[in-house]
C-alpha positions as CSV (number, residue, x, y, z in Angstrom):
1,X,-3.7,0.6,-27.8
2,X,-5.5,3.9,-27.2
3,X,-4.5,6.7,-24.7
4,X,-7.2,9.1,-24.9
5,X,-5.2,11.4,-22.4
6,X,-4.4,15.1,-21.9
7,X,-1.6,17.1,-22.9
8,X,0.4,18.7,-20.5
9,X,0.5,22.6,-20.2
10,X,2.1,24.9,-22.0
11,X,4.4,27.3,-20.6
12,X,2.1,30.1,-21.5
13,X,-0.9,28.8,-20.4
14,X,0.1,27.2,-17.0
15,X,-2.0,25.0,-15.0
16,X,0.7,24.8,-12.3
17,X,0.5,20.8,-12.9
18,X,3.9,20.2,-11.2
19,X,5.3,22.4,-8.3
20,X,8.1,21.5,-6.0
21,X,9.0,23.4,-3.3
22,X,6.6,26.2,-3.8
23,X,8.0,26.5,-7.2
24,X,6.1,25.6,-10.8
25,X,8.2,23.3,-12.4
26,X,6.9,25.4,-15.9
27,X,6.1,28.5,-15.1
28,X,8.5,29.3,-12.2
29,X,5.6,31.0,-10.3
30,X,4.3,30.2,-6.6
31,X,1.1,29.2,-6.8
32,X,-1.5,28.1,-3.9
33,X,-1.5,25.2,-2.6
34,X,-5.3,25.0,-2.4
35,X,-6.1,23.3,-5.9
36,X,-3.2,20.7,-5.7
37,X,-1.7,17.3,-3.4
38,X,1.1,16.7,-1.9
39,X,3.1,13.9,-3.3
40,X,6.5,14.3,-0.5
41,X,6.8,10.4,-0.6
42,X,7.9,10.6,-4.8
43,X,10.1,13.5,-4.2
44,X,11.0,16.0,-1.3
45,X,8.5,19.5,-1.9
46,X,6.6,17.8,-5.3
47,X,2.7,18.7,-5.6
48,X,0.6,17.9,-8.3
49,X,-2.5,19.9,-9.7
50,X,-5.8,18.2,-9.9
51,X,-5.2,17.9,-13.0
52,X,-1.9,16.6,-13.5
53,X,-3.0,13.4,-11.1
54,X,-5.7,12.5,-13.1
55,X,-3.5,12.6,-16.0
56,X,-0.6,11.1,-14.6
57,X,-3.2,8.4,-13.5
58,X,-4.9,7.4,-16.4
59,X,-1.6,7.6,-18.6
60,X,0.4,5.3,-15.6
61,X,-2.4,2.9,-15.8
62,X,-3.2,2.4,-19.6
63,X,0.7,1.9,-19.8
64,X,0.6,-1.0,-16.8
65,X,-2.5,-2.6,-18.2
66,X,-1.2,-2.8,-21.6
67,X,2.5,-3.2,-21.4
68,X,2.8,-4.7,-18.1
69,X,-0.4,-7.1,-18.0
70,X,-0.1,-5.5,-13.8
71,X,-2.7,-4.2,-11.7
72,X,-2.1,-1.9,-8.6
73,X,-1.9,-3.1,-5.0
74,X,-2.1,-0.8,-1.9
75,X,-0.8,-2.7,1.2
76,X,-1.5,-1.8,4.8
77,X,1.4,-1.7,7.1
78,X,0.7,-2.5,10.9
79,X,-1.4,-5.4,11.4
80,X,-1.7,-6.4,7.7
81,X,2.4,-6.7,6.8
82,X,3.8,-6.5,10.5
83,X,3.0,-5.9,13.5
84,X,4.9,-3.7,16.3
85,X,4.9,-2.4,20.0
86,X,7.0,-0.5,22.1
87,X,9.5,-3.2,23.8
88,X,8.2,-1.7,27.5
89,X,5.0,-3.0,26.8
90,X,5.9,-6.6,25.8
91,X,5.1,-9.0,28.5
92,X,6.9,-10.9,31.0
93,X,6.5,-14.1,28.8
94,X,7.6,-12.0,25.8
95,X,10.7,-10.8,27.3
96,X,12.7,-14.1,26.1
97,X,12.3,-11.9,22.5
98,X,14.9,-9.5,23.6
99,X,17.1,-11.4,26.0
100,X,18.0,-14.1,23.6
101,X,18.0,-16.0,20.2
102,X,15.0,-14.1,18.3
103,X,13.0,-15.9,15.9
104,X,12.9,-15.5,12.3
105,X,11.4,-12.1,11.2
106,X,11.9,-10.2,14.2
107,X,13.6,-6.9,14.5
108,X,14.1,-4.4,16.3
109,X,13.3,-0.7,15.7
110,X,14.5,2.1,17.7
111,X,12.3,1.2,20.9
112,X,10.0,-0.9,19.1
113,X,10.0,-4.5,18.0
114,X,8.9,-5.7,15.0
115,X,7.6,-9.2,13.8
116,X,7.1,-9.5,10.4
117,X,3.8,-11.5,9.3
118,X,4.8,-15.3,8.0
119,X,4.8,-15.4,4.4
120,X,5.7,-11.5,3.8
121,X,8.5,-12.3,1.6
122,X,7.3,-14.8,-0.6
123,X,3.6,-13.2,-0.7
124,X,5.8,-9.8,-2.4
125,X,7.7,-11.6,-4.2
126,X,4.9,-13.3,-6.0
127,X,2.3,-10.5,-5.5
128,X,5.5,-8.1,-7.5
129,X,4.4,-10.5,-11.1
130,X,1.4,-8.9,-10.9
131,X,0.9,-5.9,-9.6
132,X,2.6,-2.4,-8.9
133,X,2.9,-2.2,-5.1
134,X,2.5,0.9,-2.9
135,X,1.8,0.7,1.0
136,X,0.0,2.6,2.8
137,X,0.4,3.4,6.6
138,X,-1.4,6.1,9.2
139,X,2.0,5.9,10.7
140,X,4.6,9.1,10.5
141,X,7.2,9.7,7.8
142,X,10.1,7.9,9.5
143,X,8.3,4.8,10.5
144,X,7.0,3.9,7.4
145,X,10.3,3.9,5.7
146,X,11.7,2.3,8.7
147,X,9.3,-0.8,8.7
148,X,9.4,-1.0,5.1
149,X,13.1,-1.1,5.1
150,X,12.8,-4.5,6.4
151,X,10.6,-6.3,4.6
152,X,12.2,-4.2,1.6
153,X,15.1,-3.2,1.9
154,X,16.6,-3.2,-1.7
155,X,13.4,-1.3,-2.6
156,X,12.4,-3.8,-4.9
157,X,8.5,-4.0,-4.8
158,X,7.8,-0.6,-3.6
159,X,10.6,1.5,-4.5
160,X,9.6,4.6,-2.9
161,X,5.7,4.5,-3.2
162,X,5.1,5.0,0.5
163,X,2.2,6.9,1.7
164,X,2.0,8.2,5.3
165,X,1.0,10.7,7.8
166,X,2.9,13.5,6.1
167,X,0.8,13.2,2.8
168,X,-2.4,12.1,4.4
169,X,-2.4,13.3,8.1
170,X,-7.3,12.5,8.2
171,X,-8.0,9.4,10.1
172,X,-9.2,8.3,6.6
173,X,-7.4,6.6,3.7
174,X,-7.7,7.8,0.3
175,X,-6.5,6.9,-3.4
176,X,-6.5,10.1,-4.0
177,X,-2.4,9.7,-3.5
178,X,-2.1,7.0,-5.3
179,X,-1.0,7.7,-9.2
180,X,-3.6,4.8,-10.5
181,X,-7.3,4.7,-12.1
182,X,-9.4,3.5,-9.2
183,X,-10.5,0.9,-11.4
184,X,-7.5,-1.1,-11.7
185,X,-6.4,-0.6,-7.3
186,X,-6.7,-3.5,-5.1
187,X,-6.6,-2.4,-1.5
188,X,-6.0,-4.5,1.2
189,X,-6.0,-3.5,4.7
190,X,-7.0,-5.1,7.7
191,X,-9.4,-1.9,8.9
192,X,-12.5,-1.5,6.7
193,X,-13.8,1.5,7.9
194,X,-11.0,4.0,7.4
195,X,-11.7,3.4,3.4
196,X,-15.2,5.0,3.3
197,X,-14.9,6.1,0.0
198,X,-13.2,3.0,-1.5
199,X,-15.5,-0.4,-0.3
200,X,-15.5,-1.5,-3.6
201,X,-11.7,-1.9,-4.3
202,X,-11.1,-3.4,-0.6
203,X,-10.1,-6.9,0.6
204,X,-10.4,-7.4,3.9
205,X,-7.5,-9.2,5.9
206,X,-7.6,-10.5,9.4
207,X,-5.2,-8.2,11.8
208,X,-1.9,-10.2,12.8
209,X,-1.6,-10.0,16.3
210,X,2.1,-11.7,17.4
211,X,3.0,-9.8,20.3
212,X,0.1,-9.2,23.6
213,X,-2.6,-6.9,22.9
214,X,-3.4,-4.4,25.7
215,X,-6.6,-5.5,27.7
216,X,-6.9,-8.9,26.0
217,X,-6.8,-12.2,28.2
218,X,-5.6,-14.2,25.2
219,X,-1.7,-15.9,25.2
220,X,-0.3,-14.3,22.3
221,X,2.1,-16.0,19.6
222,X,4.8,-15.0,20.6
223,X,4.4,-16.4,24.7
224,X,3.0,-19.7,23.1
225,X,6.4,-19.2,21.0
226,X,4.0,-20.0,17.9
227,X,3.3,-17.6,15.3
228,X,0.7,-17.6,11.7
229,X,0.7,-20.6,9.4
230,X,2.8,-19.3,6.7
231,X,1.5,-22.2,4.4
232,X,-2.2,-21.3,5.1
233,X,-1.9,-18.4,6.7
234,X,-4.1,-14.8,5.4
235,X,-1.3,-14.2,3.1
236,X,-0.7,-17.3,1.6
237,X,-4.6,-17.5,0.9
238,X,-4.8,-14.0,-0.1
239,X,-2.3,-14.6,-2.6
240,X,-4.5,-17.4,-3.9
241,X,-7.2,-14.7,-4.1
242,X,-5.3,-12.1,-5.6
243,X,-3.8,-14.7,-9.0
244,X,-7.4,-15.3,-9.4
245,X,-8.6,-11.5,-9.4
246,X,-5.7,-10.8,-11.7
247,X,-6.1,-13.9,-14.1
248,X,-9.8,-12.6,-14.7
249,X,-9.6,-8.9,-15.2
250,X,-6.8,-9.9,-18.2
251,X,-8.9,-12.5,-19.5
252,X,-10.5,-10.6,-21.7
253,X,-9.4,-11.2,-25.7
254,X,-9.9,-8.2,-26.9
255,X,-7.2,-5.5,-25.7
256,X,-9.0,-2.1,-26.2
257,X,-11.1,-3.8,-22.9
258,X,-8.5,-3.3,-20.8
259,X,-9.7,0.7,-21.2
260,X,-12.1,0.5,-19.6
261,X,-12.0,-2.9,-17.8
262,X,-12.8,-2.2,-13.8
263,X,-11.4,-4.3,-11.0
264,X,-13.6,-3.2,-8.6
265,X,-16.8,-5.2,-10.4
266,X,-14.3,-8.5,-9.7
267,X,-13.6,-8.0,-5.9
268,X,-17.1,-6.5,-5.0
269,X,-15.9,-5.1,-1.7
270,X,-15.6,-4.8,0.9
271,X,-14.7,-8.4,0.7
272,X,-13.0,-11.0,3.0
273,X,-11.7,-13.8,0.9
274,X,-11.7,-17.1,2.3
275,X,-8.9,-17.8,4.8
276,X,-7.7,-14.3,5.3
């Protein structure tokens, strides 16, 4: 296997790669913030130069690719994984939810409820074979380790690759957080258009709507007392989806492929596969 990649600094010629709390990790110095990202959700303070991400991505993928045979998948939260409102706005045919026996997958969150999309558990637990997971949620610090607590709460697929607000407060979503070659990230999110710089990695998924949506004349799920198919449901089928993607980008025979090998010429996105 080759890894063509950078050293890291030296301390006498710092490039302030790694500074945490204000503080270079090398040099001791303060540098500016201006030429570097915020990566809070890793560790409390940490910030990484431009140029220590795009090492730290190329080294972290070479290393999955090769050792791991796993791609990366970034998840969207609400609407992909879950889906929540404030308990005040459920409806009088919803109310059952919180006044007795809940069904499987609900929870409840401060003054939210939650309802976990069919299939969440096995889709990670199958999705975890072959790919490292990170999600990826417009929604503040505290609710996105909240929500992911319970689908997650051992930390087993995403350990602590949670991106929020706090590290990317723009309406859009970037990769530029996440510590991967674009070329080997799967997105999957059930908004296209806040990836306008990433089509080509993106799968589209159909939102999960279980509780009523505000100004919609539709019966929900949950006052049918119904929910998603978990059998052939979006996950279920975008699972199917994903084994394929996977199975052909490491189909290749030789290994020093796998260099330069891009998923993003498999998926073609933006992309709905079929049943999601």
């Amino acid at each position: 296997m080759t890894m063509n990649v950078l050293s890291s600094p030296s301390h006498s010629n710092c490039g302030h790669w790694y500074v945490r709390h204000g503080i270079c990790l090398t040099c001791k110095k303060k540098p500016s913030h201006a030429e570097s990202l915020p990566f809070d959700y890793l560790f409390s303070g940490l910030r990484l130069s431009q140029e220590a991400v795009s090492y730290t991505k190329r080294l972290t993928t070479l290393i999955s690719l090769h050792t791991h045979k796993k791609l990366y998948l970034v998840l969207d939260l609400d609407h992909t994984l879950v889906h929540s409102v404030k308990v005040s706005k459920l409806s009088e045919a919803e109310k059952y939810l919180i006044e007795g026996e809940q069904p499987q997958g609900l929870k409840l969150y401060e003054s939210r409820i939650v309802k976990v999309r069919p299939f969440v558990k096995d889709f990670l637990k199958e999705a975890n074979k072959l790919f490292n997971m990170y999600v990826y949620t417009k929604g503040d610090f505290l609710y996105g380790k909240k929500i992911v607590k319970l689908i997650d709460p051992n930390k087993t697929y995403f350990e602590d690759r949670v991106i929020t607000r706090r590290e990317s407060p723009d309406h859009n979503k970037t990769l530029d957080h996440v510590l991967a070659d674009e070329r080997g990230i799967v997105i999957v999110d059930d908004t296209v258009a806040v990836w306008p710089h990433h089509m080509r990695n993106l799968l589209n998924i159909t939102k999960y709507f279980y509780f009523k949506k505000d100004g919609i004349n539709k019966v929900s799920y949950a006052e049918r007392k119904r929910d998603e198919s978990r059998s052939n449901g979006a996950l279920a089928n975008l699972l199917k989806y994903l084994k394929v993607i996977h199975s052909e980008f490491f189909s290749c025979e030789v290994k020093e492929e796998l260099d330069t090998k891009d998923v993003r010429l498999l998926i073609k996105g933006p992309f709905k596969p079929y049943g999601c």
